[in-house]
C-alpha positions as semicolon CSV with decimal commas, in nm:
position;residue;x (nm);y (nm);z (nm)
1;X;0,025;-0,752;2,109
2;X;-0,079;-1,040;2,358
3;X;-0,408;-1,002;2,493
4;X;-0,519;-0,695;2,265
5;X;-0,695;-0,690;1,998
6;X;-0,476;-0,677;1,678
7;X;-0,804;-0,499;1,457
8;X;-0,728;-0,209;1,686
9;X;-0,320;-0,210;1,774
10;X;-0,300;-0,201;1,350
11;X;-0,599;0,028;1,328
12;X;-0,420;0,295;1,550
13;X;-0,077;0,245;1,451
14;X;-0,157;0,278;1,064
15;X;-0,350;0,613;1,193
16;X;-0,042;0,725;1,293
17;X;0,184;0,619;1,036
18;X;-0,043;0,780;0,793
19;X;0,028;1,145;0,907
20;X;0,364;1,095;0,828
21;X;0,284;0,893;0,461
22;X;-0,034;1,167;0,406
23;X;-0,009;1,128;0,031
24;X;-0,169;0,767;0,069
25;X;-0,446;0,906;0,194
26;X;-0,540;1,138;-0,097
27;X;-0,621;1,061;-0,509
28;X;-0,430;1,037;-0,819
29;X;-0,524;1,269;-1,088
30;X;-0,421;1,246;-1,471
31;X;-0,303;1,585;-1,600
32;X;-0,149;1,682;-1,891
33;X;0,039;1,427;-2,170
34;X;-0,170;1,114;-1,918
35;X;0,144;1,196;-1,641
36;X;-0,024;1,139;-1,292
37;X;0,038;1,299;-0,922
38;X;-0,123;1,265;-0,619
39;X;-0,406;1,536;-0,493
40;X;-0,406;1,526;-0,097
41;X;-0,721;1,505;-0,056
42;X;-0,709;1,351;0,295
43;X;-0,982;1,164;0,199
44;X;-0,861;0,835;0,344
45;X;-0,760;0,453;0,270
46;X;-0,980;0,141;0,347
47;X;-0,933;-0,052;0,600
48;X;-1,096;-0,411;0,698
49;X;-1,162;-0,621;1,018
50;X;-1,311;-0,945;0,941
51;X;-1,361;-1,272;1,194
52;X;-1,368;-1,647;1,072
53;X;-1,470;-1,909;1,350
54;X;-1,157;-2,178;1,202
55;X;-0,835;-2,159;1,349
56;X;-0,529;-2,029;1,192
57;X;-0,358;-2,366;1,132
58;X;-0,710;-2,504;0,899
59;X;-0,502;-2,284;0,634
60;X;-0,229;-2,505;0,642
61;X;0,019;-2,415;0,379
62;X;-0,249;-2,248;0,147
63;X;-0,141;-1,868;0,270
64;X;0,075;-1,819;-0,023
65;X;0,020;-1,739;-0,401
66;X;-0,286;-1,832;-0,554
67;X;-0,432;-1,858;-0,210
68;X;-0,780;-1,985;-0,282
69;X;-0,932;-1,780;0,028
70;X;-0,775;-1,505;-0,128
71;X;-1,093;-1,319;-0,193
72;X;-1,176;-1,382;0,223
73;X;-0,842;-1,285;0,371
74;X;-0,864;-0,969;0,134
75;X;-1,227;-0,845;0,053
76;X;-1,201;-0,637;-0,295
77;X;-1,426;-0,382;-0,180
78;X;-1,655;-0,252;-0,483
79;X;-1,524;0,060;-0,670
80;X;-1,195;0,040;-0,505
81;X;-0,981;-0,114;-0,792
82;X;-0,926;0,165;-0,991
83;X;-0,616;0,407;-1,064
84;X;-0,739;0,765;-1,115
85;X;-1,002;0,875;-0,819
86;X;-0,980;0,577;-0,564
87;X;-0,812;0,460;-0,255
88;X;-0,490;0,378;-0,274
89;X;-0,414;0,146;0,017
90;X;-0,657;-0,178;0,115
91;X;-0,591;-0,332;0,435
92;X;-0,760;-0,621;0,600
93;X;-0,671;-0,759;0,911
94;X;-0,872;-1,120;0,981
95;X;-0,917;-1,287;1,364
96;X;-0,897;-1,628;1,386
97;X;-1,044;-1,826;1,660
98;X;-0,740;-1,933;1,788
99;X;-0,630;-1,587;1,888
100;X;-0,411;-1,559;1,547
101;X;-0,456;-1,322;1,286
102;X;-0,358;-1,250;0,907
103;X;-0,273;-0,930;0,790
104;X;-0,326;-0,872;0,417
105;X;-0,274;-0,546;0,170
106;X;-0,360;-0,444;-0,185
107;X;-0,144;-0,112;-0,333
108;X;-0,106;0,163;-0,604
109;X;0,210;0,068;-0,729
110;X;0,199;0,440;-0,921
111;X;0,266;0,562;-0,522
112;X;0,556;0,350;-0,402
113;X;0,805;0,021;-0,472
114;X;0,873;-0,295;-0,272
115;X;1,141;-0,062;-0,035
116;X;0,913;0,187;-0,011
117;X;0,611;-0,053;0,067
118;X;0,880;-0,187;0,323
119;X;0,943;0,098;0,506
120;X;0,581;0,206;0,543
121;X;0,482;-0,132;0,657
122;X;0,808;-0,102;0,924
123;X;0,659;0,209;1,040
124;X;0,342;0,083;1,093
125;X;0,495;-0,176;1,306
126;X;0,676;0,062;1,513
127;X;0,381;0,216;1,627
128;X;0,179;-0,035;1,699
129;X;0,476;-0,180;1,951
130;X;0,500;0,168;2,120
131;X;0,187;0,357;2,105
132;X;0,222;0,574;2,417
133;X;0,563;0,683;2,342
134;X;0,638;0,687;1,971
135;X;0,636;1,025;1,816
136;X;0,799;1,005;1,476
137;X;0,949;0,713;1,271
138;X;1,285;0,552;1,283
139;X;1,322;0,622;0,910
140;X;1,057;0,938;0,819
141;X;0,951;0,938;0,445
142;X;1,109;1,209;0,231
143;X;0,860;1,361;-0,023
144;X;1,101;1,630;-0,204
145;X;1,059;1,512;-0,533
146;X;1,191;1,791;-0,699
147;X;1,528;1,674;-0,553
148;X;1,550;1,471;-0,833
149;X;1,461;1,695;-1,120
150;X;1,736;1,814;-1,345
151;X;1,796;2,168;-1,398
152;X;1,629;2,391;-1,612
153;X;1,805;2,406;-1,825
154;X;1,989;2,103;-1,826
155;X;2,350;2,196;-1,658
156;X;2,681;1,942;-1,665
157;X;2,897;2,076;-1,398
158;X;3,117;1,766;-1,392
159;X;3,202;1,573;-1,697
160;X;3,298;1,251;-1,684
161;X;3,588;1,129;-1,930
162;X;3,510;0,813;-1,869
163;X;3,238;0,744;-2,082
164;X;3,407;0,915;-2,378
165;X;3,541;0,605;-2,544
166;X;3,212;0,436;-2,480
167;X;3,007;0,744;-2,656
168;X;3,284;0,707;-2,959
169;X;3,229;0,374;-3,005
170;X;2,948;0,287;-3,307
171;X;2,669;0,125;-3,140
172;X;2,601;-0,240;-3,229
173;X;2,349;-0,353;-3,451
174;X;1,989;-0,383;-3,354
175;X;1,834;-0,767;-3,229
176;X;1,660;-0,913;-3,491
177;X;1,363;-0,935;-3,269
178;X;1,224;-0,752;-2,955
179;X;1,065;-0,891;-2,666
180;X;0,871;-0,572;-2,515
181;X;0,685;-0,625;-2,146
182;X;0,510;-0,307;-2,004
183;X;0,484;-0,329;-1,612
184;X;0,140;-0,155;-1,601
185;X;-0,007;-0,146;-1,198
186;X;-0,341;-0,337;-1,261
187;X;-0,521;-0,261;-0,919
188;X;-0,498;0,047;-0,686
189;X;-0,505;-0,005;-0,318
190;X;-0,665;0,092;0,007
191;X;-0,594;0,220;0,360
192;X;-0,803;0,375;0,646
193;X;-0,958;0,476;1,010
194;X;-1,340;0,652;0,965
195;X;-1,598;0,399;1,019
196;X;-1,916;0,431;0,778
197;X;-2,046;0,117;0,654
198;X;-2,093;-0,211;0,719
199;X;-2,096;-0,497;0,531
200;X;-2,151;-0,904;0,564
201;X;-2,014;-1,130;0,344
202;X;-2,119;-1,445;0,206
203;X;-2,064;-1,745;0,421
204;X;-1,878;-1,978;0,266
205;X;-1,964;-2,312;0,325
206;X;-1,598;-2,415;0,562
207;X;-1,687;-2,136;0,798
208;X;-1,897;-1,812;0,957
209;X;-1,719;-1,540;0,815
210;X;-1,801;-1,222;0,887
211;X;-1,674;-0,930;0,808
212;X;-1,697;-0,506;0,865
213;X;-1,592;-0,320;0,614
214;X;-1,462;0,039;0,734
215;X;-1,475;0,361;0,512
216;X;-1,209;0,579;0,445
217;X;-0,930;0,553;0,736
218;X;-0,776;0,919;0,776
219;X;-0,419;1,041;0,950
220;X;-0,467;1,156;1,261
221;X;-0,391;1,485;1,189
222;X;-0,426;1,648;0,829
223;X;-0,111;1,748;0,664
């Protein structure tokens, strides 16, 4: 990426990443009993290029958890937090004046895990090192869902003897107390490539920041 601009390598490359990962690009919708699915709407993720006139190294060690730039490196852009109707991938790529840059993302956890995330992120990375000659990623997405399903009905073509004794068995006796945690995804998150608005923020007092916010960022090519 020496001597290019990384806005535009990551720009491009997530274009074309994002014909292969189309359901980022479109909404969840709640249907029936609150379950949610995606609608491909191909209507786009958000995507950021931003400038600050410091050099990478001012951060020091402070590009970590509880960042206190956090809110620079990764603009919450208004309306985009939500889980039903909005974008979910945010990306924000941030030039330095050294040359270096920061690369920062928000997600939908509803859409995919930390392997998933991974391998998204991988093919992203892939493209952007071979744009003129990568067609199709090292390790596609699968999106067959319904490989998973069980059978309606339910059908046991192989049981398995082993877990007899263990069904036999009583079960043991309750805890006398519960802790329960629910993993509920707090933010969705934005992705993108069509440019519509444009957007300065504040200057904070260590720097000139400015920064372009870009509307929804599409696949190249609608699925």
């Amino acid at each position: 990426m020496e001597g290019k601009d990384p806005t535009s390598v990551i720009r491009e490359a997530l274009a074309k990443a994002l014909e292969f990962y189309y359901p980022f690009v479109g909404r969840l919708v709640e249907g029936p009993n609150r379950k949610l699915s995606v609608d491909c709407t191909t209507e786009g993720v958000l995507f950021i290029e931003a400038d600050a006139n410091v050099e990478l190294d001012w951060l020091g060690d402070t590009v970590g958890p509880r960042c206190p730039y956090l809110e620079e490196l990764l603009y919450d852009v208004p309306g985009s937090d939500g889980i039903v109707g909005c974008p979910l991938l945010l990306i924000q790529v941030t030039r330095f004046s050294c040359g270096g840059f920061t690369f920062a993302i928000r997600l939908n956890h509803t859409m995919t895990n930390a392997p998933g995330l991974v391998q998204f992120l991988n093919t992203i990375v892939e493209f952007s090192k071979q744009p003129q000659t990568k067609i199709t990623p090292s390790v596609p997405p699968i999106w067959q869902r319904h490989l998973l399903s069980a059978r309606q009905p339910p059908s046991i073509t192989c049981p398995h003897h082993e877990y007899d004794q263990a069904l036999a068995e009583p079960p043991p006796p309750p805890p006398r107390s519960i802790a329960l945690f629910s993993l509920v995804p707090k933010k969705s998150e934005p992705f993108a490539t069509i440019f519509r608005t444009t957007t300065t923020a504040q200057q904070p007092s260590h720097s000139n920041y400015s920064l372009r916010v870009y509307g929804n960022v599409e696949h190249a090519h609608s699925a």
